[in-house]
C-alpha positions as CSV (number, residue, x, y, z in Angstrom):
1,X,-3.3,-53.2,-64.9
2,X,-3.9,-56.8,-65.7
3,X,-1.9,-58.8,-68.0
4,X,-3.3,-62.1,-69.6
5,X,-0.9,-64.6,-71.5
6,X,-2.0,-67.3,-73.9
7,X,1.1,-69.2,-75.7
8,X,2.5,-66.3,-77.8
9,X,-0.5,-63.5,-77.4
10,X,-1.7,-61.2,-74.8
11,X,-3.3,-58.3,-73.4
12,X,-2.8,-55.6,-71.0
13,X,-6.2,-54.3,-69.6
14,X,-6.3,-50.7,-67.6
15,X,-9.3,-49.4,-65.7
16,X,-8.9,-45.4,-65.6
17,X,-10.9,-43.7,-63.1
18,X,-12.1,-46.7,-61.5
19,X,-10.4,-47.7,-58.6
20,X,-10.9,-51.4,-58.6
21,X,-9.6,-54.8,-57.9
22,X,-9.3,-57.1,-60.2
23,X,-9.0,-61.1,-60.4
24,X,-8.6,-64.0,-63.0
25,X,-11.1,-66.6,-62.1
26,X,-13.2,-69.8,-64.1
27,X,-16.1,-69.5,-61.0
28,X,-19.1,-68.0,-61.6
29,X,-21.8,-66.9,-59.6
30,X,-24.4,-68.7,-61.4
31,X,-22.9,-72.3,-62.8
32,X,-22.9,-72.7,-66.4
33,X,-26.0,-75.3,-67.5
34,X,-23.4,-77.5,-69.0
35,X,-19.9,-79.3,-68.2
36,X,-17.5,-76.8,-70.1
37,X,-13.8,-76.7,-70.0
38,X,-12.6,-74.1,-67.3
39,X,-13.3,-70.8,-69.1
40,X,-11.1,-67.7,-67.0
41,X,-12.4,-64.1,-67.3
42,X,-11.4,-61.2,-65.4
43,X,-13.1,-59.7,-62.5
44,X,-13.0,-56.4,-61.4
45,X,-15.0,-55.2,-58.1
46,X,-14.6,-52.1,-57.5
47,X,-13.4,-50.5,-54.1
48,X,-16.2,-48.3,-52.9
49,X,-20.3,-48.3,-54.1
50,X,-21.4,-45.4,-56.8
51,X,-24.2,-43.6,-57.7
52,X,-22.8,-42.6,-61.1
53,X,-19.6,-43.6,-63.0
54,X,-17.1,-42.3,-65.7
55,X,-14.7,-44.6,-66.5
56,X,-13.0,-45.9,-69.7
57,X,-11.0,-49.5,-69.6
58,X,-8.6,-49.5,-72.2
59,X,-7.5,-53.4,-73.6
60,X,-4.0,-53.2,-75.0
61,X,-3.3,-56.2,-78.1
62,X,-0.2,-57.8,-77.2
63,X,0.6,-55.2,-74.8
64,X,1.5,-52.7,-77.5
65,X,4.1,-50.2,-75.9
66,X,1.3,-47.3,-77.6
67,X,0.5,-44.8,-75.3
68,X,-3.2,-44.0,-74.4
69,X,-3.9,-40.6,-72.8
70,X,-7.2,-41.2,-70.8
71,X,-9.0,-38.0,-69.4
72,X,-12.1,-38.0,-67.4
73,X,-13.8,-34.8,-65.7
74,X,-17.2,-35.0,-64.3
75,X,-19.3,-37.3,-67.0
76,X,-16.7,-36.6,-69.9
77,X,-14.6,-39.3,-70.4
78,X,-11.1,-38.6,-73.7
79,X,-9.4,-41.4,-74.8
80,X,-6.4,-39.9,-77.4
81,X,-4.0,-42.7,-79.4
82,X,-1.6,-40.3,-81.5
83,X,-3.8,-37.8,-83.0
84,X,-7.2,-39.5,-83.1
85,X,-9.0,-40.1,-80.0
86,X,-13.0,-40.8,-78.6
87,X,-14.8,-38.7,-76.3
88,X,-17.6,-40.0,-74.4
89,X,-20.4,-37.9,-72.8
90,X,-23.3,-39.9,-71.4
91,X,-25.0,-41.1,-74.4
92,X,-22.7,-38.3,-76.9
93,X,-19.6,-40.2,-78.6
94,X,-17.4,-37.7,-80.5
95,X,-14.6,-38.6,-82.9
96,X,-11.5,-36.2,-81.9
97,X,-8.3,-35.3,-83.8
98,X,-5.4,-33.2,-83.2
């Protein structure tokens, strides 16, 4: 889990079934054309190369204490919030309730 503050607001971001490693960094890879002020993004590399991937990241708004139950098995991916949740199949997105 990362957690970015900036003054009073922030977010908590959580890969789930992506074992990863992530970093806050202003570098790129490419340099942007023009002078900019530093501009940080988060950068997650993942530990070992895949053919194929289910994973969901989940961004929390200023770390809300709101439990997300993340399931994944095989390509199906559940992301439940209360009674609602999201399942996500490949290219199939489905719109859940308890």
């Amino acid at each position: 889990m990362a957690r970015l503050n900036n003054g009073g607001s922030s977010i908590c971001i959580t890969h789930h079934n992506f074992p990863s490693t992530m970093r806050m960094t202003d570098q790129f890879e490419v340099p942007p054309d023009k002078t900019a002020p530093s501009q940080y993004h988060l950068r997650s590399t993942a530990n070992a190369a895949s053919q194929e991937l289910a994973a969901i990241t989940v961004i929390k708004e200023n770390c809300s204490a709101q439990t997300a139950e993340v399931t994944v098995h095989g390509t199906k991916a559940q992301v439940m919030i209360g009674v609602k949740g999201v399942e996500f199949d490949k290219k199939l997105v489905s719109i859940l309730a308890r």
